[in-house]
C-alpha positions as CSV (number, residue, x, y, z in Angstrom):
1,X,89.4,111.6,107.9
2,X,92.8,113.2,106.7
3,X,96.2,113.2,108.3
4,X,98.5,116.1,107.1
5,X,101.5,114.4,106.9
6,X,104.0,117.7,107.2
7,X,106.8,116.6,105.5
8,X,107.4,118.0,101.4
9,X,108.0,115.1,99.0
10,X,111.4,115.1,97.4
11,X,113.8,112.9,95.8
12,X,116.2,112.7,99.0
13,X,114.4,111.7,102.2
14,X,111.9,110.4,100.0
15,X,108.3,110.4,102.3
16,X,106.0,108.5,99.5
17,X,108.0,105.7,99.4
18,X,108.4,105.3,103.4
19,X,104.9,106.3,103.5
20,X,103.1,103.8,101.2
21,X,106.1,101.3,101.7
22,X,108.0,98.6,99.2
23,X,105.1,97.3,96.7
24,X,102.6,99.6,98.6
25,X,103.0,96.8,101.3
26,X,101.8,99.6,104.3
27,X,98.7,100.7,102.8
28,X,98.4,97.1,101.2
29,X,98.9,96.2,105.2
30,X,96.4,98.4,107.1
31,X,93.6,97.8,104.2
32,X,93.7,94.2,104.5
33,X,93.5,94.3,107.9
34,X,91.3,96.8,108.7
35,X,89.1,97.2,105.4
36,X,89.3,101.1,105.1
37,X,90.5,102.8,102.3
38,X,93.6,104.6,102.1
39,X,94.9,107.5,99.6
40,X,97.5,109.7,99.4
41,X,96.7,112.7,98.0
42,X,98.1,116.9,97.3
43,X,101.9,117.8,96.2
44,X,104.1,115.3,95.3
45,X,101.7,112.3,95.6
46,X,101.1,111.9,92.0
47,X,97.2,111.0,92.5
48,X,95.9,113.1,89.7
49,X,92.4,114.3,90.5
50,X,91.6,117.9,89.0
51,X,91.5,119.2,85.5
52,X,90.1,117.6,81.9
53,X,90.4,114.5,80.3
54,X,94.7,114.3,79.3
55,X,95.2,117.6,81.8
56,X,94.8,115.8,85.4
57,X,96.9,117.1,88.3
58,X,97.3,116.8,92.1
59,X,95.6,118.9,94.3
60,X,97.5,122.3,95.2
61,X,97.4,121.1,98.9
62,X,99.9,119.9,101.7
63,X,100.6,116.3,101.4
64,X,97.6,114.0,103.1
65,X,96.8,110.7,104.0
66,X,92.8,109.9,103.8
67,X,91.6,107.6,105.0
68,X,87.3,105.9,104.8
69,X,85.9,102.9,106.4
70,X,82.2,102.0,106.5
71,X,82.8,100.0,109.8
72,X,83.4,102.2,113.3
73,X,86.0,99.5,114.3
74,X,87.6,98.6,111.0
75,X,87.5,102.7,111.2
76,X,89.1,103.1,114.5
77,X,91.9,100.3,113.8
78,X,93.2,102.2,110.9
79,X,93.9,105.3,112.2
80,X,96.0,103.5,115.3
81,X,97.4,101.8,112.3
82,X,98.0,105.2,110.3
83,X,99.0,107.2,113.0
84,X,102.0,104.7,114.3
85,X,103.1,104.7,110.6
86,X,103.2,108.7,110.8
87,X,104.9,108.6,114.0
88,X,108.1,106.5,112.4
89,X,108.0,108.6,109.3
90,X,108.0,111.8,110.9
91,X,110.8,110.2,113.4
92,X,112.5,109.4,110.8
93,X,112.6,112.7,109.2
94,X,113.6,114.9,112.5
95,X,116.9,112.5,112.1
96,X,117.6,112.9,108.7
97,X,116.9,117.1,109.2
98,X,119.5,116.5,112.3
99,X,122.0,114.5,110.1
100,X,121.8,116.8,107.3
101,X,121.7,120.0,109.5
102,X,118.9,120.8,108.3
103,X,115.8,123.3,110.4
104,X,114.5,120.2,112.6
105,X,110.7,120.8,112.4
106,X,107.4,120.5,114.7
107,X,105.9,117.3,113.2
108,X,102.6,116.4,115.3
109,X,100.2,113.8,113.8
110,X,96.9,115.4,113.7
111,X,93.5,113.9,112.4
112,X,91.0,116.1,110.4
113,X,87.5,115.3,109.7
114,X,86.8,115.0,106.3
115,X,84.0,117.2,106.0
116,X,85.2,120.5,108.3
117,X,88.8,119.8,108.0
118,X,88.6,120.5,112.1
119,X,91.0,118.6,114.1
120,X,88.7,115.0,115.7
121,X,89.3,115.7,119.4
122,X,89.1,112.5,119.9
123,X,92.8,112.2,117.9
124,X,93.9,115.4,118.2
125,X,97.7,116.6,117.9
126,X,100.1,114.4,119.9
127,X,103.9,115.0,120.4
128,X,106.2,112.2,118.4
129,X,107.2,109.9,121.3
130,X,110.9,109.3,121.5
131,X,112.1,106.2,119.5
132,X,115.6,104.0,118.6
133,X,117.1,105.0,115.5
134,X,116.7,101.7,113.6
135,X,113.0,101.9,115.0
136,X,110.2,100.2,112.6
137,X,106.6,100.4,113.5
138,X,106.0,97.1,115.1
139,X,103.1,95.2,115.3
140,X,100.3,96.3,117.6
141,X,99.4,93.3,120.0
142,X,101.3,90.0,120.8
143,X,99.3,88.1,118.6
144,X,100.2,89.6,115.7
145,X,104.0,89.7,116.7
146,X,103.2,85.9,117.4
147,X,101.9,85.6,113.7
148,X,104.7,87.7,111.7
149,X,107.4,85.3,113.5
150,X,105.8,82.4,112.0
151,X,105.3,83.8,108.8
152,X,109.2,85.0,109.1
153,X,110.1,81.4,109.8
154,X,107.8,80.1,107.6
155,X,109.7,82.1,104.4
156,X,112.6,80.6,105.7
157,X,111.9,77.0,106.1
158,X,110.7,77.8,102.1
159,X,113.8,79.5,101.5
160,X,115.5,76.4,102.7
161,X,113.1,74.3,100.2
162,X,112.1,72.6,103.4
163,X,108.2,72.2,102.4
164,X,107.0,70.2,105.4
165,X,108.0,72.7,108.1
166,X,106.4,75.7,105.7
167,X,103.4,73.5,105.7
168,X,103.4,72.9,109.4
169,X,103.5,76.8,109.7
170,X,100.9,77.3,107.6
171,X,98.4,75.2,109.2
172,X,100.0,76.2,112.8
173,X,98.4,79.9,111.5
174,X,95.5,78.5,109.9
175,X,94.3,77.1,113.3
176,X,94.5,80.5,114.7
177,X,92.3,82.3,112.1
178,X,95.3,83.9,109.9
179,X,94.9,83.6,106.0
180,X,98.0,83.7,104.2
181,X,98.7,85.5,101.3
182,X,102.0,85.3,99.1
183,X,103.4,87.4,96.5
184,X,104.0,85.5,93.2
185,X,108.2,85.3,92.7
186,X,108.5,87.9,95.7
187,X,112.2,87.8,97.7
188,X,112.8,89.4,100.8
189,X,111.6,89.5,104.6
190,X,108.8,87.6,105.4
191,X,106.6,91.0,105.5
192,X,107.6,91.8,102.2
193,X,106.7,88.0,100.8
194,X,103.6,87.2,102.7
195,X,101.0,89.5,104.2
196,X,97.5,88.0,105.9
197,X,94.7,88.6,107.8
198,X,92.0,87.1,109.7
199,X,89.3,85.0,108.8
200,X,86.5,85.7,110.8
201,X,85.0,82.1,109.6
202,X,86.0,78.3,111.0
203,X,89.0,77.9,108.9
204,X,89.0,73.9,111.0
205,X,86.4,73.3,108.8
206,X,88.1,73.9,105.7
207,X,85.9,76.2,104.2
208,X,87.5,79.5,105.7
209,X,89.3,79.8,102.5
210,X,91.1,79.1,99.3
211,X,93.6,76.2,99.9
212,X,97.1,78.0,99.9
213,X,99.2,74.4,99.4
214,X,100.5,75.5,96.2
215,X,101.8,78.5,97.3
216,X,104.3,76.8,99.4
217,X,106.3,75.7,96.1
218,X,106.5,79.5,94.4
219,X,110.2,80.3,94.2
């Protein structure tokens, strides 16, 4: 399916960078968890798909995010995923058109099936809910607010170069399924340093997956 996202890209407010996120983190984020496929595509996204070898260029189209998943509820999960992350974009954007007295627009997030390019009634148009100003999409259950704490305090403990307490986190989320992931020399929030996922295996068995103990050390 595609999401229009409404909103022209431009140097200022800058909606491909909030979109895809520092690194690509978001869409790094929602494919990891949810293993769909994500791509931005149309003006301003710089995916180059029409024309000859050396003469590529974006679709002439409104800016979309498309989405494909061969599994109905790795399918499902990403567009919940995709269509909180539209909802604090788009927020975002009615505040910077108020700041900037700028025409405050009618962003809805709307699905479209791939193939008819008809809104999915089962996700059709939705008003933007009011949120805070310093708003961030935030995770979407308990237990993955429970996870991104550790991994938060996790960074720290590694921060503070104490190694045992990073360990203890790591095999704290190991027990619960969570594979961690970290980005070689990254700095930053935890979210930015570390990303996971669950492994769907018995990671108390030790053969879940790759041992991460060396990871703890990367500066």
């Amino acid at each position: 399916c595609r999401y229009r996202i409404g909103i022209e890209n431009d140097d200022d407010f800058g909606v491909m960078k909030k979109l895809i996120g520092p690194k690509g983190q978001n869409m790094k984020t929602i494919a990891m968890r949810t293993g769909a496929k994500l791509r931005v595509r149309g003006r301003g996204s710089g995916f180059l798909e029409h024309g000859g070898a050396g003469s590529k260029r974006e679709a002439d189209e409104p800016l979309m995010l498309c989405i494909s998943c061969p599994h109905p509820q790795g399918f499902a999960d990403s567009k919940a995923r995709v269509e909180q992350l539209l909802r604090q974009v788009q927020h975002e954007y009615i505040q910077y058109c108020k700041d900037k007295n700028l025409e405050v627009p009618d962003l809805r997030v709307a699905c479209f099936d791939e193939r008819t390019l008809k809104y999915d009634a089962k996700s059709r148009s939705q008003p933007i809910p009011a949120l805070p100003p310093t708003a961030r999409g935030p995770p979407t259950s308990e237990f993955e607010q429970m996870v991104e704490r550790n991994i938060e305090a996790r960074n720290e403990a590694r921060r503070a170069h104490d190694f045992k307490e990073a360990d203890r986190i790591r095999d704290f989320l190991k027990e619960q399924n969570v594979v961690l992931m970290d980005e070689p020399h990254a700095r930053g929030p935890g979210q930015l340093v570390t990303s996971w996922r669950l492994w769907k295996g018995d990671t108390k068995t030790g053969d879940s997956k790759p041992d991460q103990a060396s990871a703890e050390r990367t500066p």
